[in-house]
C-alpha positions, 0 to 999 in steps of 0.5 A: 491834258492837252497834247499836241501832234507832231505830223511828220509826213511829206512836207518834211521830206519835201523840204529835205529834197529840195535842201539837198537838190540845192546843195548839188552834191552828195551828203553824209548821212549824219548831215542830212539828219542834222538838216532833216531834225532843224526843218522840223524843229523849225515846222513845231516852232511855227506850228505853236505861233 
């Protein structure tokens, strides 16, 4: 079976930083992992292109 691999690593978080930094203001918790899951939702489906 082929398996793929899913690295979650600074590339991710880098992202994150940079989408909270634009946003100029504190965010909930529940908004930032919302914001963290689509980024990476978002690196699988253009790793899999």
């Amino acid at each position: 079976m082929d398996a793929k691999v899913i690295v979650f690593g600074e590339t991710a978080i880098d992202r994150l930083l940079q989408w909270l930094r634009s946003t100029g203001q504190p965010q909930d918790i529940m908004d930032l992992v919302r914001q963290y899951l689509e980024i990476l939702s978002k690196a699988v489906r253009e790793e899999n292109e």
